[in-house]
C-alpha positions as CSV (number, residue, x, y, z in Angstrom):
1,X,14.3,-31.3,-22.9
2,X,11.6,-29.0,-21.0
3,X,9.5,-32.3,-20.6
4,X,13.0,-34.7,-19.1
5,X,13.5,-31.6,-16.9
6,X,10.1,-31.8,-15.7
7,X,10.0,-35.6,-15.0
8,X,13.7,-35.4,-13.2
9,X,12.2,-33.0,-10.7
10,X,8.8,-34.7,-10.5
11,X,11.0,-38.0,-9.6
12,X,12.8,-36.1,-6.7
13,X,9.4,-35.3,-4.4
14,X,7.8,-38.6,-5.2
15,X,9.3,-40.5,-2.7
16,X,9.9,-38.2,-0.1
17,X,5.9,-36.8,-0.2
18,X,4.1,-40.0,-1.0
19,X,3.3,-41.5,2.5
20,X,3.4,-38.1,3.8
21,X,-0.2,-35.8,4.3
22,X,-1.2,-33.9,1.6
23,X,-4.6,-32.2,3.0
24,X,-6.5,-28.8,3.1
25,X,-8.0,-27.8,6.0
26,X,-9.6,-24.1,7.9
27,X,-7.9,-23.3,10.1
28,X,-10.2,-19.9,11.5
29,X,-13.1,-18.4,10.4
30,X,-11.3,-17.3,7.0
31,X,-7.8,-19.1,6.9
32,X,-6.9,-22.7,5.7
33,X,-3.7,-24.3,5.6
34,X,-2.8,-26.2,2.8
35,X,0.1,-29.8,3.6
36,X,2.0,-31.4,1.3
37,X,4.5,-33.5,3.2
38,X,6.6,-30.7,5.1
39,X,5.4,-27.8,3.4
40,X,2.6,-25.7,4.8
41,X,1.0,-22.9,3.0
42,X,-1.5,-20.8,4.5
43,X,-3.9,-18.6,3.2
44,X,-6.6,-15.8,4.0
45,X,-9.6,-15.3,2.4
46,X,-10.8,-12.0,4.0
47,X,-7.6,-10.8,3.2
48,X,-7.5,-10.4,-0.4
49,X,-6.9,-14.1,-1.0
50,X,-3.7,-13.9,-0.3
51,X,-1.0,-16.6,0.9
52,X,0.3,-15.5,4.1
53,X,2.7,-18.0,4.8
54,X,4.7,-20.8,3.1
55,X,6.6,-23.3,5.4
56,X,9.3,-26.1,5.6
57,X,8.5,-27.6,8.6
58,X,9.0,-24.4,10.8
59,X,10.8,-22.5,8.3
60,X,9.2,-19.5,6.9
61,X,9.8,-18.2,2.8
62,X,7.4,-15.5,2.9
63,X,8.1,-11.8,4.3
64,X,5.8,-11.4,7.0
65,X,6.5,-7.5,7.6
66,X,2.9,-6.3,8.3
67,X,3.4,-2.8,6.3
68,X,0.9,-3.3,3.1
69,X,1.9,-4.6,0.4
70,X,5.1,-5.9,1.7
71,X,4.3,-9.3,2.7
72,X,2.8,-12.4,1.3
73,X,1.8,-13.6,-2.1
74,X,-1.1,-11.7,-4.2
75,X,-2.7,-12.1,-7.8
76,X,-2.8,-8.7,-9.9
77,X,-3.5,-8.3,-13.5
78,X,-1.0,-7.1,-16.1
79,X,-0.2,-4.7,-17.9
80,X,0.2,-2.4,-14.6
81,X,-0.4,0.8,-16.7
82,X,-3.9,-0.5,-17.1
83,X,-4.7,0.6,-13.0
84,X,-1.4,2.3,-12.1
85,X,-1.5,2.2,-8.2
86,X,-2.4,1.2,-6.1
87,X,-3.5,-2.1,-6.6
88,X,-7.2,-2.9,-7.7
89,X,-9.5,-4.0,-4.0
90,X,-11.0,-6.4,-5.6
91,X,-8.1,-8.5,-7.0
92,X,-5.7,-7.9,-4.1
93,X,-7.6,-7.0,-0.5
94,X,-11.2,-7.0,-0.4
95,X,-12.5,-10.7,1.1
96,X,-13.1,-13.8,-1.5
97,X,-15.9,-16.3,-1.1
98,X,-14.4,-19.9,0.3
99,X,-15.2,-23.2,-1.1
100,X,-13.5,-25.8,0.2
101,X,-14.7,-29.3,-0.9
102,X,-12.3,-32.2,-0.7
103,X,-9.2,-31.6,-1.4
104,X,-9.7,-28.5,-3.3
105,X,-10.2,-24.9,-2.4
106,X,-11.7,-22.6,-4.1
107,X,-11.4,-18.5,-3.8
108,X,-14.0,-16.0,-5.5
109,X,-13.3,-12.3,-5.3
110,X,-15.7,-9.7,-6.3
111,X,-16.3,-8.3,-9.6
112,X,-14.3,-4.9,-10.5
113,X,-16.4,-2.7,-11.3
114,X,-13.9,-0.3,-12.7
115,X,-12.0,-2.8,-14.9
116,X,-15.0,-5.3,-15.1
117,X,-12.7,-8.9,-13.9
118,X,-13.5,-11.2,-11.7
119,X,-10.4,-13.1,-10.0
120,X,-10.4,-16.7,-9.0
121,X,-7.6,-18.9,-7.1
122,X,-8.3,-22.7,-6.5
123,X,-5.8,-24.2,-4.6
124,X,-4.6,-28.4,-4.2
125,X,-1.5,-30.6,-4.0
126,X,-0.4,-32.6,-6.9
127,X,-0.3,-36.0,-5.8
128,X,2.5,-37.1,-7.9
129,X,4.9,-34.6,-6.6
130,X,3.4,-33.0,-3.5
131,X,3.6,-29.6,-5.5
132,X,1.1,-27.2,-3.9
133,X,-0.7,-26.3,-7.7
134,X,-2.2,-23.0,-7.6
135,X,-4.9,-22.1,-10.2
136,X,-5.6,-18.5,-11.1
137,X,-8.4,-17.6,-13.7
138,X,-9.9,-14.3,-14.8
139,X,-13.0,-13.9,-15.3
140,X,-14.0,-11.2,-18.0
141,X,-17.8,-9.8,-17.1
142,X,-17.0,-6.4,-18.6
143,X,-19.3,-6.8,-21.5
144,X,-16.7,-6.0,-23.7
145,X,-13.1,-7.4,-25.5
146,X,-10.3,-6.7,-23.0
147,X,-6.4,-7.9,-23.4
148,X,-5.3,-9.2,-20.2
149,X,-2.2,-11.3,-18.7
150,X,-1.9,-12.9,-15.1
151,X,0.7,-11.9,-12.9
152,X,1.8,-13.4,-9.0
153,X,3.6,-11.3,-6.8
154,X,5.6,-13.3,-4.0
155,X,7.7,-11.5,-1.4
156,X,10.5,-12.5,0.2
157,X,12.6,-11.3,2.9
158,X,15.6,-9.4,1.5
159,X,18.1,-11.8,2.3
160,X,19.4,-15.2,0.1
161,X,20.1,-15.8,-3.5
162,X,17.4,-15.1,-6.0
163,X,17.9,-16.8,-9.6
164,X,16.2,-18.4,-12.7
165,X,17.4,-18.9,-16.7
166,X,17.5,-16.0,-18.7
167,X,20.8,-14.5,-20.8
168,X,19.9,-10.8,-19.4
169,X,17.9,-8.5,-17.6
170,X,16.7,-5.1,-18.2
171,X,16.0,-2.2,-15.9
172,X,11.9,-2.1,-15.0
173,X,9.4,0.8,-14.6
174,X,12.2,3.6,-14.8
175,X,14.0,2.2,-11.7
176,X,17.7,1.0,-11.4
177,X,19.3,-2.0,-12.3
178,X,19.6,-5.1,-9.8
179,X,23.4,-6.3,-9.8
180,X,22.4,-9.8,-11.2
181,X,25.4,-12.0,-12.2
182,X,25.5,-14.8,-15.0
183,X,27.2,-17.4,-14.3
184,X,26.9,-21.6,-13.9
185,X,23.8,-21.7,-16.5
186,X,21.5,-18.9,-14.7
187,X,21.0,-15.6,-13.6
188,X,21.6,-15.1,-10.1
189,X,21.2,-11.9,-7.5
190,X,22.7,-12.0,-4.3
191,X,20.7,-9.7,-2.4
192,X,21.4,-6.7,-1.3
193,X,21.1,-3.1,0.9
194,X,20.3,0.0,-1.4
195,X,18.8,3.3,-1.1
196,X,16.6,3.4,-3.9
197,X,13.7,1.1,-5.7
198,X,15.0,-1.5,-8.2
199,X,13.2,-3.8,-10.6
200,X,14.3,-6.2,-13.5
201,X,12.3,-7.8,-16.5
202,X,13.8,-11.0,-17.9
203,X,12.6,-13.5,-20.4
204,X,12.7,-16.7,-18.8
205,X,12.4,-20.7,-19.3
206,X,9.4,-21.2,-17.1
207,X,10.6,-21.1,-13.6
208,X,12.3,-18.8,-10.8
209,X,14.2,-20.2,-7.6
210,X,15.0,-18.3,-3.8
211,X,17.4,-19.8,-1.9
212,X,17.4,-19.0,2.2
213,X,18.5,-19.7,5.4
214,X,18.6,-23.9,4.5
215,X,15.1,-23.4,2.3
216,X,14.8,-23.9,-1.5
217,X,11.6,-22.1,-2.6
218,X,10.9,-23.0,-6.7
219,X,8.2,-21.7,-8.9
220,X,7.0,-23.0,-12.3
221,X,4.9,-21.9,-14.5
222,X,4.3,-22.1,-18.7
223,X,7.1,-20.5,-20.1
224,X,6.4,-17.5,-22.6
225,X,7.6,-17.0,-26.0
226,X,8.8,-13.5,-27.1
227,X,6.2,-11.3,-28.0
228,X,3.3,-13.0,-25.1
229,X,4.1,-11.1,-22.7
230,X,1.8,-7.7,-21.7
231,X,3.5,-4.7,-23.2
232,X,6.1,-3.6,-21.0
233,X,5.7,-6.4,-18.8
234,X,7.8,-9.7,-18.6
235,X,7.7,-13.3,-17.9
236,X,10.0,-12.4,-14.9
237,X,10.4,-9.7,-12.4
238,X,12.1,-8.4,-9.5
239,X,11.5,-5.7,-7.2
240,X,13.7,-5.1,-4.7
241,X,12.6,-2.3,-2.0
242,X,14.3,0.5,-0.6
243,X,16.8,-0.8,2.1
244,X,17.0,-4.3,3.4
245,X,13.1,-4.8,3.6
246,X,12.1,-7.0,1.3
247,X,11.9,-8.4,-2.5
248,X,9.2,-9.6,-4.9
249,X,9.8,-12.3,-6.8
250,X,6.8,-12.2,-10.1
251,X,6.5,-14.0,-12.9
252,X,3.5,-13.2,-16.0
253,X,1.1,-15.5,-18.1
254,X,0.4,-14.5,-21.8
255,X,-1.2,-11.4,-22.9
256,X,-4.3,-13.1,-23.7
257,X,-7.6,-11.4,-25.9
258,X,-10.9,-11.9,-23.7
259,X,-14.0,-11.7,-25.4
260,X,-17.0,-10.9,-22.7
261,X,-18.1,-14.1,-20.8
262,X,-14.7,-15.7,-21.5
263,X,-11.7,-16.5,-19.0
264,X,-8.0,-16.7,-18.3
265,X,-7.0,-19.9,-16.5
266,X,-3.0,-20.0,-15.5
267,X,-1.2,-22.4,-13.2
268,X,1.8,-22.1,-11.3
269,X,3.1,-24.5,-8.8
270,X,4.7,-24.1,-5.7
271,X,8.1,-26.4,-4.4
272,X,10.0,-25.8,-0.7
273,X,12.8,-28.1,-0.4
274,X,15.7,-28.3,2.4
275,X,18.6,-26.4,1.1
276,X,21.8,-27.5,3.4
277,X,24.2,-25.1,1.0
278,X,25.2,-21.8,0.9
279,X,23.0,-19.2,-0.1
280,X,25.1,-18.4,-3.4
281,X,25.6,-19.1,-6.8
282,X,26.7,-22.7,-7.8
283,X,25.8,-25.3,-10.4
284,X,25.0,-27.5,-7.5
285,X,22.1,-24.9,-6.4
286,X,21.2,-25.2,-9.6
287,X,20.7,-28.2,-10.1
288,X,18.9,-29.1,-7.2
289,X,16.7,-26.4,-8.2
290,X,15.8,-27.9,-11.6
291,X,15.8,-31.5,-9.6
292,X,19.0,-33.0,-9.9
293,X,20.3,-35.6,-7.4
């Protein structure tokens, strides 16, 4: 079913990306831009490697709130209790070394000395489907065994319909429940104004959807099986920050044994569609999330 899923979706991008650029290119001293067809994706590598902006045409997904760590996408390792807070240098602000050659791009961060990884993210556009394929890999040069899962951390601005396939959630790090509703095959939360920090885990089928202001952003990524993820971590999570700031939408790789010298490749891809419905829960939002006509 996974694989039909996969091909449906594959078979609606084909034809609009094909004769359409698909091309990496620097745009500064430390910033390339990334085309697939309409999309644009941007990213920084003095900046932690991180992706700064994701496009339709002129139409931004990404929070661009300049507070740290409230904008953009970043690569962290999992479990969190491992480091705590706040997030390692190394994996999430200090520059990575750029290679771009071709059609690919390559980003090197430093070695952790504290928690002895090394973080890599190679970037390039699937030519079948125009998704923008994002490679993460850690590297473990800590001399010794480690357990280790990958984790992306994409924020949003709070404002759209957040959703993906999972019966339930559950409350995250000790903070309160996200109002998530299940209804028309998925799990959906229509976001929200609080006065508190709010986070979710949810075991989910391999991919997570944000729809906003005419803009479909989907994710996919392998799918975990009960029991792979990091302890007290998930395939899926949500933060949602104090007020109407903005949301992180995050998903995991499996909790994965390391001996020293070894790595952790794990690929998600990236999908921004036009999204001329509401912003709210419907099979049709749905569908066209999991690529139906």
């Amino acid at each position: 079913m996974k694989k039909i899923v996969s091909l449906i979706f594959a078979a609606l991008f084909l034809g609009a990306v094909a004769a359409q650029a698909q091309k990496i290119e620097a745009v500064s001293e430390s910033q390339y831009c990334i085309t697939s067809g309409d999309m644009s994706l941007t990213v920084d590598a003095a900046r932690g490697g991180k992706i700064l902006s994701f496009k339709y045409k002129d139409k931004e997904v990404l929070s661009q709130t300049r507070f740290p760590n409230s904008f953009g996408s970043t690569f962290w390792t999992s479990p969190q209790a491992q480091w705590n807070w706040p997030p390692v240098p190394e994996y999430d602000s200090k520059p990575y070394k750029a290679n771009l050659s071709g059609d690919v791009l390559v980003l090197t961060g430093e070695k952790s000395e504290r928690f002895g990884y090394r973080i890599g993210k190679k970037f390039h556009v699937c030519p079948n489907d125009g998704a923008i394929v994002i490679t993460y890999t850690i590297f473990n040069e800590s001399g010794e065994t480690r357990q280790v899962a990958p984790w992306e951390i994409s924020r949003v601005p709070n404002g759209g319909v957040l959703f993906f396939d999972a019966p339930a959630v559950e409350p995250g790090n000790n903070m309160a429940l996200i109002p998530f509703q299940f209804r028309d095959g998925a799990a959906w939360y229509v976001m929200d104004e609080a006065g508190e920090n709010r986070k979710i885990n949810a075991n989910g089928k391999g991919w997570l959807a944000f729809s906003s202001g005419g803009v479909l952003f989907v994710k996919k990524f392998p799918d975990l099986a009960d029991g792979e993820a990091a302890p007290a971590e998930a395939e899926i999570q949500v933060y949602v920050n104090t007020g109407k700031t903005f949301v992180e939408i995050e998903e995991q790789g499996a909790y994965t044994t390391l001996a020293p010298g070894e790595k952790l490749d794990w690929t998600v891809r990236w999908y921004l569609l036009p999204q001329p419905g509401p912003d709210a829960p419907s099979a049709e939002l749905l569908k066209l999330a999991l690529g139906g006509a």
